[in-house]
C-alpha positions in Angstrom: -59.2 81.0 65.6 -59.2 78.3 68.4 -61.6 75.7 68.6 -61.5 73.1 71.2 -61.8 69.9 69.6 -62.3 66.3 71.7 -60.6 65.5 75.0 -59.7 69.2 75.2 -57.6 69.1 72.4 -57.1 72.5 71.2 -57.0 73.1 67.3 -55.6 75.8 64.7 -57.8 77.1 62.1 -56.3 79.5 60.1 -59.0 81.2 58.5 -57.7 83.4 55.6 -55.7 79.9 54.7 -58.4 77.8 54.8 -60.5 80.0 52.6 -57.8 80.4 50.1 -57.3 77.1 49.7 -61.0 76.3 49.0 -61.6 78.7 46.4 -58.4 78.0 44.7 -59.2 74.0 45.1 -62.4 74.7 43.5 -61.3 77.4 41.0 -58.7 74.5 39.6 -61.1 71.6 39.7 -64.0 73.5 38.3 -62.0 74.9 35.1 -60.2 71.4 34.5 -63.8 70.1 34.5 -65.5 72.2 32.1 -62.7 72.0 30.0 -63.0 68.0 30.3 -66.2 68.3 28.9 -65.4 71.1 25.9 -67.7 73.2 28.1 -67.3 77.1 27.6 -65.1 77.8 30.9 -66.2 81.5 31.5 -64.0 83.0 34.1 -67.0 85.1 36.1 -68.9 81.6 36.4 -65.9 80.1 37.8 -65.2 82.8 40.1 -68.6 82.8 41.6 -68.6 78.7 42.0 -65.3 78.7 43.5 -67.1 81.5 46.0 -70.2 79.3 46.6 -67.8 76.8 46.8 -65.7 78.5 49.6 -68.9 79.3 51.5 -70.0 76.1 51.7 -66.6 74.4 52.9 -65.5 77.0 54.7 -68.6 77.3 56.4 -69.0 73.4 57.1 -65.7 72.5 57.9 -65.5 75.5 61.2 -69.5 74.1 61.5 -67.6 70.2 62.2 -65.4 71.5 64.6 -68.2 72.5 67.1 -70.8 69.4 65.9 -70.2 65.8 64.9 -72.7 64.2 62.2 -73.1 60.9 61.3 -70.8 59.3 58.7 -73.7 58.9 56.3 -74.9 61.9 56.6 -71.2 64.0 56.2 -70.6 61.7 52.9 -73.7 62.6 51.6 -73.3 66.8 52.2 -69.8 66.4 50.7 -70.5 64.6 47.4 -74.1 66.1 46.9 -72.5 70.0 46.8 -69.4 68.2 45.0 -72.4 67.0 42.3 -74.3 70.4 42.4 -71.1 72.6 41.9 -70.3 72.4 38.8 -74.1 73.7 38.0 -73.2 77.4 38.3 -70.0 77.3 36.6 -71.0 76.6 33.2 -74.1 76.7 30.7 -75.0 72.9 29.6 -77.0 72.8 27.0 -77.6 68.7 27.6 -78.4 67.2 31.3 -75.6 64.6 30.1 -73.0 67.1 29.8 -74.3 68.1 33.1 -73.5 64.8 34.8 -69.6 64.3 32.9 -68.9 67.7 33.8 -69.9 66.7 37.7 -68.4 63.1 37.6 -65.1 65.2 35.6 -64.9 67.4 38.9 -65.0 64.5 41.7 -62.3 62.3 39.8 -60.0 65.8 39.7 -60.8 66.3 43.5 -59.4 62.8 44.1 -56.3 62.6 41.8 -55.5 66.3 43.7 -56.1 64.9 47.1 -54.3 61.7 46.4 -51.7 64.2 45.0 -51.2 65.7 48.2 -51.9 62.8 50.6 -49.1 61.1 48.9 -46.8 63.8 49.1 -47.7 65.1 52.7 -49.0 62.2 54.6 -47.7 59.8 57.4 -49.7 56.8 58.7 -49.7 56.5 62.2 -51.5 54.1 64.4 -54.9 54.9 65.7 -54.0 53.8 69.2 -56.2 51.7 71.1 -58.7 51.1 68.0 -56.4 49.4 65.8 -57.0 51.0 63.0 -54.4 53.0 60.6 -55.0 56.8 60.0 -53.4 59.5 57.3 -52.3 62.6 59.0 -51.4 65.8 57.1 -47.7 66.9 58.3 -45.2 69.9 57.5 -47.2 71.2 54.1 -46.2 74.8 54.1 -48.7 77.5 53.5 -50.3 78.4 50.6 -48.8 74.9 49.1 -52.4 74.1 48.4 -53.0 77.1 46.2 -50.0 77.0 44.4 -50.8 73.2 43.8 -54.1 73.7 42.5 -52.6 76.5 39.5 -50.5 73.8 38.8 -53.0 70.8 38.7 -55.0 73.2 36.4 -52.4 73.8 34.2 -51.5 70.5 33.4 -55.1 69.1 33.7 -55.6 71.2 30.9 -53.0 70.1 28.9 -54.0 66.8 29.2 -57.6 67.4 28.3 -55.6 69.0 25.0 -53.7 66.5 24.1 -56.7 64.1 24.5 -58.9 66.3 22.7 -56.7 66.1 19.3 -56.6 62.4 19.8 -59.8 62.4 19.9 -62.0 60.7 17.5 -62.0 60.9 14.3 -65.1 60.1 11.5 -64.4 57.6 8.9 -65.0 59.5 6.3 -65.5 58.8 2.6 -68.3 60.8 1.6 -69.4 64.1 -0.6 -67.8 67.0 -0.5 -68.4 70.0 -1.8 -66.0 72.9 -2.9 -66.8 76.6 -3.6 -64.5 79.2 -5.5 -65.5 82.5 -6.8 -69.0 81.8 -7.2 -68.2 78.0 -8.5 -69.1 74.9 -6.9 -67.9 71.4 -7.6 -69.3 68.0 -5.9 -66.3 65.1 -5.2 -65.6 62.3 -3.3 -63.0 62.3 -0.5 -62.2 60.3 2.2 -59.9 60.5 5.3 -56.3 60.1 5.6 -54.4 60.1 9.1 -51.0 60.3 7.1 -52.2 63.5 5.4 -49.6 65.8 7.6 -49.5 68.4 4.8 -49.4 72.0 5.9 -49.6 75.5 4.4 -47.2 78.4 4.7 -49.5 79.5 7.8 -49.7 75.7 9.4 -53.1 74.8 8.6 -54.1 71.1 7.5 -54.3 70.8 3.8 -56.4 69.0 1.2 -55.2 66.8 -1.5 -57.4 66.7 -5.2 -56.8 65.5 -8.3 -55.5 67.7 -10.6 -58.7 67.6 -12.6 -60.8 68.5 -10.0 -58.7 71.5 -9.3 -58.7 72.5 -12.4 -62.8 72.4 -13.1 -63.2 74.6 -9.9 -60.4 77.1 -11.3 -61.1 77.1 -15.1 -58.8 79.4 -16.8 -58.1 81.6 -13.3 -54.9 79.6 -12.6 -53.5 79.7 -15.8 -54.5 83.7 -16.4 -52.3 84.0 -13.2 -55.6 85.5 -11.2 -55.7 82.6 -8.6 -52.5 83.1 -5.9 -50.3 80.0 -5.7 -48.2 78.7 -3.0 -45.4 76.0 -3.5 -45.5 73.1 -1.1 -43.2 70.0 -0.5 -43.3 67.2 1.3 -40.5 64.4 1.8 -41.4 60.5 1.8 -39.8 57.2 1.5 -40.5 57.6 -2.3 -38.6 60.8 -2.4 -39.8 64.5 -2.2 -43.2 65.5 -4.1 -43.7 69.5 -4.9 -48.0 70.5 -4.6 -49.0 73.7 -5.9 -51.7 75.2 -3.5 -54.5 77.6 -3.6 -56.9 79.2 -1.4 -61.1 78.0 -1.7 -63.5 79.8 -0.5 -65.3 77.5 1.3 -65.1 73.4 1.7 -68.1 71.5 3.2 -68.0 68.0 4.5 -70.9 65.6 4.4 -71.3 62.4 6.8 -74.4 61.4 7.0 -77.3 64.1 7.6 -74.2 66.3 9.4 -72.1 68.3 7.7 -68.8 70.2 8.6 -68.4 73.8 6.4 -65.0 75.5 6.9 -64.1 78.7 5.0 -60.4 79.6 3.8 -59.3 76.1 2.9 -55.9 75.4 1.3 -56.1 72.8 -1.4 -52.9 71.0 -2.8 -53.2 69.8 -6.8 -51.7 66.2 -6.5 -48.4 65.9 -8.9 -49.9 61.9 -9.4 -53.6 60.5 -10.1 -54.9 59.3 -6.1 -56.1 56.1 -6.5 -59.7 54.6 -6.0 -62.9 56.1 -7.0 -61.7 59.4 -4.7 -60.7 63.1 -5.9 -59.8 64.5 -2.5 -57.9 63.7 0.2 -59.0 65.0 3.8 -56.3 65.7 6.7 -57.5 64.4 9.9 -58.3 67.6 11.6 -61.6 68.0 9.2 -62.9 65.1 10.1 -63.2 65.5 14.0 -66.9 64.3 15.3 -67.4 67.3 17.3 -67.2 70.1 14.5 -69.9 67.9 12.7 -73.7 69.3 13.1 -76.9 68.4 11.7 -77.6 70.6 9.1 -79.7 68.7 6.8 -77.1 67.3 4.5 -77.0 64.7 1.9 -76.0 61.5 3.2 -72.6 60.0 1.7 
């Protein structure tokens, strides 16, 4: 379409471009955002954001080429729907979560526009009001699509790599382990240097070797408990564990509790020192997998 646009300046609007654009702006920013937040990103909620999303600036952007509104008033239209978009494309459970998730999607919209300004931009002089102005130049179509798949992508990686650096509790507390109908109670605390992994690549935790044997009794030793043979190489030299499989392993800190089902545990080949029979690997002792469930405080 044409629109004539001050001084009788005539100006291009591609349509189907500017609509794809939007919802793949918005698609991008939307998911990265959820995601920021460890927010559920449903793709049918994100599909019908990005569309109300479209509408909107779509709609207002061929609206400014026909009317001119106050500065105030166009700042306020763009970062209210920028603030109210991220509503539909997620179910918060807290208002808080609300407002990251919204503050999440307005810093992504301007590390992907200062993506693009930076890579398509000139300045050139506003002449006669000495003032300097960024123009878009030369960006090739559909570069703003493709750019937003890719901003997702790695936005999401980033919120990944974050995510398991996030943080951790400093546990030493109760734990309790269940086999085969038998529990035992232990204390454990957390060790970032506990790299140990199963056959299958899941963490695994460290106990004394009388602890493992009160949960197994006789089962180990009548050969009805399956073992696996684990090593691990130090500065001290190489150290063998012989693992098993527990039923289930819950964590105390505090009134929250973390239960996890199908947990390797390694039988230390020396004593661990301090007044501790476990050691926990990092990746059981992130906040997030903690709830409230009423548990004993450590």
């Amino acid at each position: 379409m044409n629109a004539e646009k001050g001084r009788g300046a005539e100006l291009d609007v591609y349509l189907d471009i500017l609509i794809l654009d939007n919802f793949c702006a918005d698609a991008a920013l939307l998911y990265c955002a959820v995601k920021t937040v460890k927010g559920e990103a449903k793709f049918w909620r994100i599909f019908l954001a990005s569309l109300f999303g479209t509408a909107l600036g779509v709609g207002y952007t061929v609206f400014k080429l026909y009317f001119t509104l106050p500065a105030a008033v166009d700042i306020f239209i763009k970062y209210g729907v920028a603030a109210v978009l991220p509503l539909p494309a997620a179910k918060f459970k807290k208002k808080r979560t609300y407002l990251l998730c919204s503050l999440a999607f307005v810093g992504y919209m301007f590390a992907l526009a200062g993506m693009l300004t930076a890579l398509f931009s000139q300045i050139s002089p506003n002449a006669g009001e000495g003032e300097l102005t960024y123009t878009l130049y030369g960006m090739p179509s559909g570069v703003l699509a493709a750019a937003c798949v890719a901003f997702a992508f790695l936005g999401v990686r980033v919120v990944k790599i974050l995510k398991n650096h996030g943080k951790h509790l400093a546990l030493c507390c109760t734990c309790r382990l269940t086999h085969r109908g038998k529990t035992v109670e232990a204390k454990a605390f957390t060790d970032t240097g506990n790299r140990l992994k199963d056959g299958a690549g899941n963490p695994v935790v460290v106990a004394e070797r009388a602890l493992a044997l009160s949960l197994l009794s006789e089962g180990i030793f009548a050969g009805n408990t399956p073992c696996e043979k684990l090593s691990v190489t130090t500065v001290n030299g190489t150290s063998e564990f012989t693992a098993f499989k527990i039923d289930e392993l819950e964590i105390y800190s505090g009134k929250k509790s973390n239960i996890l089902k199908e947990v390797t545990v390694a039988i230390s080949p020396r004593p661990l020192a301090g007044e501790y029979a476990l050691i926990l690997p990092p990746e059981y002792a992130k906040e997030e997998d903690f709830e409230d469930r009423g548990g004993k405080p450590c």
